[in-house]
N, C-alpha and C positions, 0 to 999 in steps of 0.2 A: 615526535620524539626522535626524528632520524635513526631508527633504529632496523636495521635490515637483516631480515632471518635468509636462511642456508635456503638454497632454492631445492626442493625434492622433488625427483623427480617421477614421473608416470604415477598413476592410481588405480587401485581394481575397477572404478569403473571405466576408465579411461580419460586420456584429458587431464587437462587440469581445472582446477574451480577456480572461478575469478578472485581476482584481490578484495580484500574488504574495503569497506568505504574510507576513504582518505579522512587523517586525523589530525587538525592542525594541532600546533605549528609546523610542524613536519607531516612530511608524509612514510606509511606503516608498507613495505611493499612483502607480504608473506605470499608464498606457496605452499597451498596444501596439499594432502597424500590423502584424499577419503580414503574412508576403506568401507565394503560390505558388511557391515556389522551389524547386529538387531541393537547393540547399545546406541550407538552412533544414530540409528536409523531411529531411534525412537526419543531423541533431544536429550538424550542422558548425557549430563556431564561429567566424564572419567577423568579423575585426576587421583591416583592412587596408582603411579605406575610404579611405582621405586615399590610399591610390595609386589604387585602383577602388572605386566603391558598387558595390553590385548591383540588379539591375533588377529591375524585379515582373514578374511574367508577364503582368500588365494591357498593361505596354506592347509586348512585344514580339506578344500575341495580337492588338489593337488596330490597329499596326504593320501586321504580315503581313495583318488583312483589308484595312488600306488599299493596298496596293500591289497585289493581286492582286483587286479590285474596281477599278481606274483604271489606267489606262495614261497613265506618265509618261513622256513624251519631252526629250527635249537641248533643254535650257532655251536655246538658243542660234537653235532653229529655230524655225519660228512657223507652227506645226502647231496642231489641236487640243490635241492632247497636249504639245507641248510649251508649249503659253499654258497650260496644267494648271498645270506645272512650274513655270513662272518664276510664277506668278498663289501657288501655295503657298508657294513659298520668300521671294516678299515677304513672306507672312503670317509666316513664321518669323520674318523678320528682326526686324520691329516687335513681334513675342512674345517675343525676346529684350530688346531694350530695354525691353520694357515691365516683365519680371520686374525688370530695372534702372531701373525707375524714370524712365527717359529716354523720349524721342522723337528720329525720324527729322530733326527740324530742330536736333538737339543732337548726334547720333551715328550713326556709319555702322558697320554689320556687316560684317566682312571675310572669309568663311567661312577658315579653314587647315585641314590635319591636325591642328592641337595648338597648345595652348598655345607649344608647343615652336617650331614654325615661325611663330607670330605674334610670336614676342620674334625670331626671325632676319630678318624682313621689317622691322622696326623697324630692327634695324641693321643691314641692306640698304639703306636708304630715307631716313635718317636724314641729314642735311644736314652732315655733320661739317666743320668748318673746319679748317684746319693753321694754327699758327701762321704768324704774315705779319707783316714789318718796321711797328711799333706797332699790331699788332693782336693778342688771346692765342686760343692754339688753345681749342677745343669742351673740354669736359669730358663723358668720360662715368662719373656716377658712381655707385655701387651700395651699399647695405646688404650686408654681409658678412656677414647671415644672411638669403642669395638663393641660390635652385635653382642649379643649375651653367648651367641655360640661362642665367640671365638676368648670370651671370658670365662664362658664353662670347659673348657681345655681344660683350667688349671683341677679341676673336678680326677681328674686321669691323673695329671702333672704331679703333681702335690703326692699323692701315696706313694709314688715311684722313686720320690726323692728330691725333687725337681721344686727349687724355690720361684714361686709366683713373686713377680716385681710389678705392679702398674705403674706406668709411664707416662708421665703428661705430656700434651703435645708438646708445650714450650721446655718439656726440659730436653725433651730430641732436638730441638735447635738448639739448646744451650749449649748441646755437646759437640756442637757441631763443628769446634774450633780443635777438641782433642784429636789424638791420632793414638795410633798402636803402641803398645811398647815392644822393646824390644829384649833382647837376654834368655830368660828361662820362658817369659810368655811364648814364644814363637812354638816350640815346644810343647806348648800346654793345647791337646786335644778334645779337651772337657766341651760334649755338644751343648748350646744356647740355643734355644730358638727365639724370635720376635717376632712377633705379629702385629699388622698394622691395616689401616683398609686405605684401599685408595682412596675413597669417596664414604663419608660418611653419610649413613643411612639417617641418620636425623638431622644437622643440615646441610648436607651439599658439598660441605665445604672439602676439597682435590687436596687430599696429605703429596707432597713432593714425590715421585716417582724415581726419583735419585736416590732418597735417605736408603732405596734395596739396598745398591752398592757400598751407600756410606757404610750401613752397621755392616755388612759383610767384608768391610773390610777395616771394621774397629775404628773408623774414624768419628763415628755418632756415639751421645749415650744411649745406653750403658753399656754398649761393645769396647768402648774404649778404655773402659774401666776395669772389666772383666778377662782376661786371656782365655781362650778358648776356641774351636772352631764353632763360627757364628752362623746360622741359617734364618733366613728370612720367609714367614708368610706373608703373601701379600694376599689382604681378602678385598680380591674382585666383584663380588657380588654385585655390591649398589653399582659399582662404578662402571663396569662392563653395558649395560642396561641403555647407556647413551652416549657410551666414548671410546674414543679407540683405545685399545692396549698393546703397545710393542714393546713384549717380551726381549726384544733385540737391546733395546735400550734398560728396560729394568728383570735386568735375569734373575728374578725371585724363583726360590728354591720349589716355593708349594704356593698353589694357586686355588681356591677354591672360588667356584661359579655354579649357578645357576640357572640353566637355560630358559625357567619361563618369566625370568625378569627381562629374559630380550627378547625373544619369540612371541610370548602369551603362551604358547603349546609346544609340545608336554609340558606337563607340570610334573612332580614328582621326577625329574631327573635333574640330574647337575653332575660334575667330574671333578675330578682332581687333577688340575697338570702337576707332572713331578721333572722337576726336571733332571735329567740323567744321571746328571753328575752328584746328583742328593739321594737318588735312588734306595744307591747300595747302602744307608745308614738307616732305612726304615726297617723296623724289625717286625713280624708278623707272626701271632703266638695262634690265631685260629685259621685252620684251612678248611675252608670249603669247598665245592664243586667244581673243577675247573681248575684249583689254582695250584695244585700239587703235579711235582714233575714223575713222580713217585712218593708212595710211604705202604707202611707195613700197619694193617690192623691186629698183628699179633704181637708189635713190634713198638717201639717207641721212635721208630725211624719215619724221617719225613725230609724229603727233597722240594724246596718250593720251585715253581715255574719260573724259568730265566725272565721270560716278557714279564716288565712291568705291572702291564694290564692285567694279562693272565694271572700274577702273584697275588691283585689284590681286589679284585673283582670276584667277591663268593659265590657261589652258584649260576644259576643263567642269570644273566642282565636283564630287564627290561628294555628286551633289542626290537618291538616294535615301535618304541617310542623313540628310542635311538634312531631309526629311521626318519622318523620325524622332524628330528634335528636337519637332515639334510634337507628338506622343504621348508624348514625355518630360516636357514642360510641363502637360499634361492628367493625366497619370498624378503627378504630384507635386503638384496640387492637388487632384486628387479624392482621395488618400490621407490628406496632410498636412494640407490646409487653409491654409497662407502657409510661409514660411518662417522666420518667428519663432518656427513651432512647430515645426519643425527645431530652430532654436537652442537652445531652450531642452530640448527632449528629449534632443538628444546633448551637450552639458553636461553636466546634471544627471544621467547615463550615468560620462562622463566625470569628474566632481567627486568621484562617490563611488567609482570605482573608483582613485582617487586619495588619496581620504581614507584606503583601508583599505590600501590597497600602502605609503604612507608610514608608517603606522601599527606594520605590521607586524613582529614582531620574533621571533628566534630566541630556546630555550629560554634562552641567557644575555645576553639583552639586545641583543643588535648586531641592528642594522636590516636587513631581505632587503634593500630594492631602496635606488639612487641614483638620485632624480628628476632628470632635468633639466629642470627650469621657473624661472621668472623669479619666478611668484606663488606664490601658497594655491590657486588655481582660486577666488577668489572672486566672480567676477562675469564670465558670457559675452561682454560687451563687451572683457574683455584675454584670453581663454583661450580657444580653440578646443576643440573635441572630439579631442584629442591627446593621447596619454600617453607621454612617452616615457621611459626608465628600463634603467639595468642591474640584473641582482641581485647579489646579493654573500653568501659564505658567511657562516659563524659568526667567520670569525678574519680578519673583512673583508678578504677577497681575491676581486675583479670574478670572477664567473663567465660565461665566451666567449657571448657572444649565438649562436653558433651551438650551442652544446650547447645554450642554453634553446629554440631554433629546432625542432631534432632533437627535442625532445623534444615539445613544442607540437604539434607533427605527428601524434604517435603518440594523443592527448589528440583530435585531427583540430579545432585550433583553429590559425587563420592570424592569423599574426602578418608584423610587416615587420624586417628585421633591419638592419647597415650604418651607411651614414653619410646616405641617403637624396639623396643627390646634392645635397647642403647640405656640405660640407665645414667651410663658412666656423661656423657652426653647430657642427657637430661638434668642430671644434677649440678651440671657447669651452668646450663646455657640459666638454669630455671633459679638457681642459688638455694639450692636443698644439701643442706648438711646431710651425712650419713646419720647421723643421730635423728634428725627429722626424717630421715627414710624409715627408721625403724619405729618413732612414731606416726608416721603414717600408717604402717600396717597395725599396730596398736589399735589404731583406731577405724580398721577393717578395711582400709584401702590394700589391693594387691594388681597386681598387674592386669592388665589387660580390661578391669571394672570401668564402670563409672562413674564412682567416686571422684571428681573431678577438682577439687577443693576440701581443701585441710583447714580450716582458722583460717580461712579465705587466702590461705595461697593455692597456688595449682600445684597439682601433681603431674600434669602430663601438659601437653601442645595439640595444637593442629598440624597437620602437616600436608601440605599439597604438591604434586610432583608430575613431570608431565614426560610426555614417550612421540615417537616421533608421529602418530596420527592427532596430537594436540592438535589445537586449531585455535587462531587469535579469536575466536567466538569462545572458545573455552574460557579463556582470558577474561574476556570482558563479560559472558554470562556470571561470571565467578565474584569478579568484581561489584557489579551490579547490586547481586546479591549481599555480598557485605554492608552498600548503601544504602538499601532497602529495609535489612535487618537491625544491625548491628551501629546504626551512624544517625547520633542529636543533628535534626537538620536547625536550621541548612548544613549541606554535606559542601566542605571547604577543603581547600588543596595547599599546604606547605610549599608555596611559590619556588622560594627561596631555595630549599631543600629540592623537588624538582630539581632546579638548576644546576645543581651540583654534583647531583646523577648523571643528569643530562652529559657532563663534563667528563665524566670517568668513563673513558670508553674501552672497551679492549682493546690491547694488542690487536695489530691487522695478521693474519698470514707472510705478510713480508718481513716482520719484525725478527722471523726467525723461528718464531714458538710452534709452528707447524714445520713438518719438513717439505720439502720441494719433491715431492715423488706424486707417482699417479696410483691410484688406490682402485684395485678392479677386482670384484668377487672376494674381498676379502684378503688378495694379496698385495704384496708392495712390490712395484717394478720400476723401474729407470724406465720415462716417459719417451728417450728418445732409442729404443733397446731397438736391434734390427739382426734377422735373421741372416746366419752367412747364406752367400748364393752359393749354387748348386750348379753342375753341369747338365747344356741342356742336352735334348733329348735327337738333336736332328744331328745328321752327318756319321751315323754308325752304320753306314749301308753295305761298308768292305766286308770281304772272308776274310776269316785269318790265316795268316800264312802259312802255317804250319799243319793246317786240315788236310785230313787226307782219307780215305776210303779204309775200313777194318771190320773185324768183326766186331767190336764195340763201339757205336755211334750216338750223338747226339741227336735223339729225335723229337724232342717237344721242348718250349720253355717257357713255363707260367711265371705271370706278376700275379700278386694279388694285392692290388694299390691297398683298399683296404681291411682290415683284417677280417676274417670270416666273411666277406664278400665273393661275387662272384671273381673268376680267374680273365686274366686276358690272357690270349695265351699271342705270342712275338716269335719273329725269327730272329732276329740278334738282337743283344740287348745288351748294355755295358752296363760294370761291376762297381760296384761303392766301396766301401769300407764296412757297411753292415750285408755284404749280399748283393743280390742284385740290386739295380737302384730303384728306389721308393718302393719295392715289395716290401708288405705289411710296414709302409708308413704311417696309416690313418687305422684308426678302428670306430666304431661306432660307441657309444655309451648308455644307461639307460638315465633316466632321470636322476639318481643319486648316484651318477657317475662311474657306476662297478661296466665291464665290459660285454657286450653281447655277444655269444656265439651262435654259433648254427644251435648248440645242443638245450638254447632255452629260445631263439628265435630263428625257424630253418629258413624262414622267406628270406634271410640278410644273402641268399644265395641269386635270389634274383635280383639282386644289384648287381650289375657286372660295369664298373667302374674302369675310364680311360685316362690315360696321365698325358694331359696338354700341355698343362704349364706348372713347373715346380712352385712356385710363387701364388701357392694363392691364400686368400683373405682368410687373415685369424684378427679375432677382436683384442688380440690379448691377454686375453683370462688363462691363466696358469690353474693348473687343474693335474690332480696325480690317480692315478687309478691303479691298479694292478693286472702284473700278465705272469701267468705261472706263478703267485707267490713272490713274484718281483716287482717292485715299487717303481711307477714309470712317470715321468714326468710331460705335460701334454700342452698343449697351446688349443685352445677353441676355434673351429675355421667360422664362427658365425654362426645369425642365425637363419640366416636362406638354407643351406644346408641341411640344420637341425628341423627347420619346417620341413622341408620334403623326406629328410627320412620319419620322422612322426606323424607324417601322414600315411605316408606307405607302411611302416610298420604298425600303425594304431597305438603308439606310445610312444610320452614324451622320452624323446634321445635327442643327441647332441653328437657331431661328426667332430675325432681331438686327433692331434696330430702330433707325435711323440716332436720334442724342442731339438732342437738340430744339435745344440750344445750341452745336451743331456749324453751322460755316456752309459748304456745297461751292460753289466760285464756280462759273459757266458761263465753259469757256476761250475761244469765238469767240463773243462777244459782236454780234450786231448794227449796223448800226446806228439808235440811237432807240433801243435798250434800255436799260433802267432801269440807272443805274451801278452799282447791286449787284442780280445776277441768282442768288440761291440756288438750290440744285438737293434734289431728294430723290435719291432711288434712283434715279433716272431715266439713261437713257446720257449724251443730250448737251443736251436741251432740257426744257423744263419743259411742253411739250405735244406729240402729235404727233394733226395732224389729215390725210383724206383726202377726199375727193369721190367718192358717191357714181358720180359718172358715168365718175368715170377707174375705178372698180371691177367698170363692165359692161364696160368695154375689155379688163380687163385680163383678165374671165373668156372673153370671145370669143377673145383669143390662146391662151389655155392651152387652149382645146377643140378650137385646129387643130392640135395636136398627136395627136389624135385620141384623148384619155383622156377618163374621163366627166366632163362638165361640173358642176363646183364652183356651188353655189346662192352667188345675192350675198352673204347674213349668213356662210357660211364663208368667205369669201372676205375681209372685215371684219375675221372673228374671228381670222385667220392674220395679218392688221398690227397689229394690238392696236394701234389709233391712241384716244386721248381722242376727239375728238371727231369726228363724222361730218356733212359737209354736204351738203345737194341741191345740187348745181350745175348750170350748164347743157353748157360742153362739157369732155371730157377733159383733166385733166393744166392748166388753165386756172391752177390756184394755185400753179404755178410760178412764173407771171412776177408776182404778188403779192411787195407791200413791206410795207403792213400790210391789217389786216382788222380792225371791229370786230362783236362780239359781243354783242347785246343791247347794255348800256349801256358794253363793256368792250372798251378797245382794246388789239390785238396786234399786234406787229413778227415780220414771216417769216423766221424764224433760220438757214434753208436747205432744203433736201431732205432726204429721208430715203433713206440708201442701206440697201435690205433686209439682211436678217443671215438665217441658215439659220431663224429662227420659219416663216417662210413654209410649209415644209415639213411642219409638224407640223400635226393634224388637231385641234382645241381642245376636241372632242368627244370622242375616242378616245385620245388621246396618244402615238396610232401617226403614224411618218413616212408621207409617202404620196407619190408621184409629181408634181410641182408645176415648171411651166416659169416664174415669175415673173422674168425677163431684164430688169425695169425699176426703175429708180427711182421712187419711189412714195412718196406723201404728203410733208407739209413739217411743220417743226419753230417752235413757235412759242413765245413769250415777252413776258410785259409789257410793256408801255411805258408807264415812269413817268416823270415828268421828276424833274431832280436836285430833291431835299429835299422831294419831296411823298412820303404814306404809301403802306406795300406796297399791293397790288391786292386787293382785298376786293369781297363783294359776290356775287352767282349767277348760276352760268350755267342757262338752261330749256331742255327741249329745245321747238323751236317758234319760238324766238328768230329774227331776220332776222341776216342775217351780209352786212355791208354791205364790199365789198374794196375795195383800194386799186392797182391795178396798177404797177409800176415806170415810173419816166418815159420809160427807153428803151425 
């Protein structure tokens, strides 16, 4: 059939399985993804992915060490454990946009139970208008080949005011010639919502990705007819499951997904993207746990949460399953490699096992099955991986989806049967009047039954549907079966027809219908992107000129490459733009991406890390985590890296390395600081220096506690401060405004309030008993004036350190 599927890449058990046996007249060249699965393993054939995929054993093994290696607490509290929690679940969130192609300043993640509940919180929320003396009521309007959820909207819609319109496919193309008008419409703010899916769940067939922008911009019906502000749902659900979605290209207002149609695991979650700019129109009449910024229970007063999230997210999430999600995103990239190669795998699944079912015919010519599709299958941008079809005897008469069901069973191949909670669908493809709908149930048929025949028409379909572990065995197992079962032999093949499949091929990638980028972890980047270089590290060996002997000197100067690692400590060392150069460049991460410190893993102190060469290997992968509550953007240096720190720490982590052309601002700026103050990895300043003398203070109070007395350099090495000076009395660099440095002046950014490091031995990476009750060292930063260049230049140790006290 010359037909050649998406090569996937890597499998749980490793390898790849060989190609199936060659198929004249062509040859079939597919690569498979096993997976570890008791279904898999036991000759079952799963074809029912469009209601569930199934998950690899990667993710749920992955999964279960992460949960029972950390302890996640109620993301609500502000516990250890639970800054875990809320620290991971950001990372999810921004992993889900990212697989979409968006960002946190474009889209908000709303966690639900489902798809199901993100389309009821839309029409919960939803700003619907009633008609008003010269004003026209909301419309909510919907594609009549939409889930039954997004038809039970109108169920809300409808009391509020809000006139329901169904919309046939062809009459949104028909519209497609109008445009806006213009005069008093422009004016008119009356909200519309439309709803439409990208992929229908009954069969396959890919609605345009464009028509978002059309209706929102009144060019389609019945935006174009309507004046009003227009908002678009687009229901992802089916479509997400084996295709990419870039939001970049169709900025739909409300997104509703469900994560175990791609993963397999969890089930019972799914989200709501919203995008920002639709946000503020959602209106929210119940507050639950969590989502209030304030209110009054004695009072009728209630302030909801600014975050998104927080507004409409009731009580605590189901944030262990949220976790999960980040091991569903990890496990479908390291299997698949992007999603394009989904698409093109279950297609090309789908295509052929389409071409041979149409095909198909009994010993006297009449066709087994009746497709219902719109196309040929020829090209993954209009056809989902969906088959949907009745069979039909020799003397064309439907045979009941539920005997083919019964019998699929015994074969122990899963199929989907019914109308698929598509009605509107169903009674297209199947040509069931609404009056014959209603007697159908008349006559005891209701959804979801077996009643599978009325006066010998059907009421529902089959439907078969496949995920990226399908396998060209599935295919043909499937096949088989239909010939065995269902086919007057001799079992004969529509030549002709063949041929003309054969013929309708899709679009290539060149044609344009795919974009030309590289697709890694779920992000989109420019394939040929290249980091600026960096100044190297040799030929700093001068003093600076201006050093000279005082009572306040430059005596120590730590890097610490990276973050929460161990310190190097240098005698000169030149200045970046963030600090010194590459201190806290890199930090380590844990398997869902949140950041490691000493304060949940202390051994990261026995890496004490040397900076060789600024240039080293990242794969690519764009990756965001957080530092202090600030959203940082990271490049992955590999996985040689990721293996030796996972071996040494006993968990899976990954070594990231903040993006060179990432800019983090400093939030309490100074005053006299440079007006753009970038930050690395760092917490809150871009240095932290201490005094030697507040450091024998501080060792004399912890020794009256009566434990054994800490040498100074431990004592040092537990504030991990840059830089270290002689001074003359304790704690004196508090009341400092600036200080200069050899040739280089700083503005004192504040104090430094300790964090739990203190505790940890920088030697050992064992906690250890530590009474450290003070505030201690201070926080420092450039001072440039406007429109001169960032701070350059070296700091020596030996240097004079000349201060500035405060004028009060």
């Amino acid at each position: 059939l010359n037909l050649t599927f998406a090569r996937i890449k890597g499998n749980d058990r490793g390898g790849l399985a060989p190609p199936p046996p060659p198929h004249p007249p062509g040859r079939l060249a597919v690569f498979y993804s096993f997976l570890s699965s008791p279904l898999l393993q036991t000759g079952t054939t799963y074809l029912d992915h469009a209601a569930a995929t199934l998950y690899p054993e990667s993710l749920v093994r992955d999964y279960c060490r992460d949960i029972t290696g950390n302890v996640y607490g109620n993301p609500h509290s502000h516990s250890p454990s639970s800054s875990l929690t809320h620290d991971t679940m950001e990372r999810v969130r921004y992993r889900v946009l990212q697989h979409f192609n968006t960002t946190p300043e474009e889209y908000s993640v709303v966690f639900t139970s489902g798809s199901t509940a993100a389309l009821k919180l839309v029409a919960e929320s939803f700003p619907w208008r009633r008609r008003a003396e010269g004003g026209a009521a909301s419309l909510f309007c919907y594609l009549t080949d939409s889930h039954t959820s997004v038809v039970g909207m109108r169920g809300l819609a409808s009391p509020r005011g809000a006139v329901a319109l169904p919309v046939l496919p062809q009459e949104l193309r028909c519209g497609a010639e109008g445009g806006a008008q213009g005069g008093d419409d422009a004016a008119c703010q009356t909200p519309h919502l439309f709803c439409y899916p990208a992929q229908s769940n009954f069969s396959g067939r890919k609605y345009p990705l464009g028509q978002v922008r059309g209706i929102q911009a009144r060019r389609l019906y019945p935006a174009c007819e309507r004046p009003g502000r227009w908002f678009v749902l687009l229901d992802a659900a089916s479509y997400v499951s084996c295709s990419p979605l870039n939001l970049r290209d169709c900025p739909a207002d409300f997104i509703p997904i469900s994560f175990y149609k791609m993963f397999g695991f969890p089930t019972g979650l799914g989200a709501l993207l919203v995008r920002n700019d639709a946000a503020s129109v959602l209106r929210k009449s119940y507050f639950g746990g969590g989502t209030a910024a304030a209110y009054l229970s004695g009072e009728d007063y209630y302030v909801p949460a600014a975050n998104v999230a927080d507004r409409f997210e009731d009580g605590t999430v189901s944030f262990l399953d949220i976790i999960a999600i980040n091991h569903g995103f990890e496990s479908l990239r390291r299997i698949t490699g992007s999603m394009h190669n989904i698409q093109q795998h279950t297609f090309g699944l789908a295509r052929y096992t389409y071409m041979l079912l149409s095909s198909l015919c009994h010993g006297n010519g009449k066709p087994v099955a009746r497709v219902y599709t719109e196309g040929q299958f020829e090209s993954s941008v209009t056809q989902g991986a969906i088959l949907n079809f009745n069979l039909v005897d020799s003397h064309g008469q439907i045979i009941g989806y539920s005997q083919v069901d019964r019998m699929a069973s015994l074969y122990d191949i899963h199929v989907r049967t019914g109308c698929f909670c598509n009605t509107g669908a169903c009674q297209f493809f199947l040509g069931i009047s609404g009056q014959q709908m209603r007697k159908n149930l008349q006559a005891g048929h209701v959804c979801g039954d077996s009643m599978d025949l009325v006066d010998g028409q059907p009421t529902g379909s089959v439907r078969v549907s496949f995920g990226y572990m399908s396998t060209f065995e599935d295919c043909q197992k499937f096949l088989k079966f239909v010939a065995e079962c269902f086919v007057e032999k001799p079992v004969t093949v529509d030549h002709a027809r063949l041929q003309r499949l054969k013929t309708a091929t899709a679009p290539s990638e060149d044609s344009g219908e795919y974009p030309s980028i590289k697709q890694t972890n779920g992000g989109v980047y420019e394939a040929d992107e290249q980091q600026p270089a960096e100044a190297p590290l040799t030929g700093f060996g001068f003093r600076d000129a201006h050093s000279r002997g005082g009572a306040y000197t430059l005596t120590g100067i730590y890097i610490y490459p990276i973050k929460s690692c161990g310190a190097c400590e240098v005698h000169d060392w030149p200045l970046g733009p963030q600090g010194l150069l590459y201190d806290r460049g890199w930090m380590v991460v844990n398997g869902n991406g949140v950041c490691l410190s000493q304060k949940r893993e202390p051994r990261l102190c026995l890496v004490r890390p040397q900076v060789h060469d600024a240039q080293l290997h990242t794969d690519e992968r764009v990756c965001q985590s957080k530092v202090c509550g600030d959203r940082v953007e990271t490049v992955d240096c590999g996985d040689e890296a990721a293996s030796w720190l996972s071996d040494f720490l006993g968990q899976p982590c990954r070594l990231i390395r903040q993006r060179p052309d990432f800019t983090r601002e400093m939030r309490k700026k100074p005053v006299g600081a440079a007006a753009s103050t970038s930050l690395s990895l760092v917490n809150e300043a871009q240095y932290l220096m201490i005094n030697s003398a507040s450091v024998e203070l501080i060792r004399e109070q912890d020794n009256s506690e009566g434990d054994q007395l800490l040498d100074t350099q431990s004592v040092i090495s537990r504030f991990r401060a840059n830089l270290v000076i002689a001074g003359e009395e304790p704690f004196e660099e508090d009341n400092w405004s600036h200080l200069i440095i050899g040739s280089t002046r700083f503005v004192v950014a504040g104090q430094c309030g300790r964090c739990h490091m203190v505790g940890v031995d920088q030697e050992t990476g064992r906690n250890s008993t530590c009474h450290f009750q003070v505030t201690f060292g201070v926080y420092l930063t450039h001072e440039r004036p406007e429109g001169s260049p960032p701070a350059s230049g070296l700091l020596s140790v030996g240097s004079a350190v000349r201060p500035e006290p405060h004028s009060t």
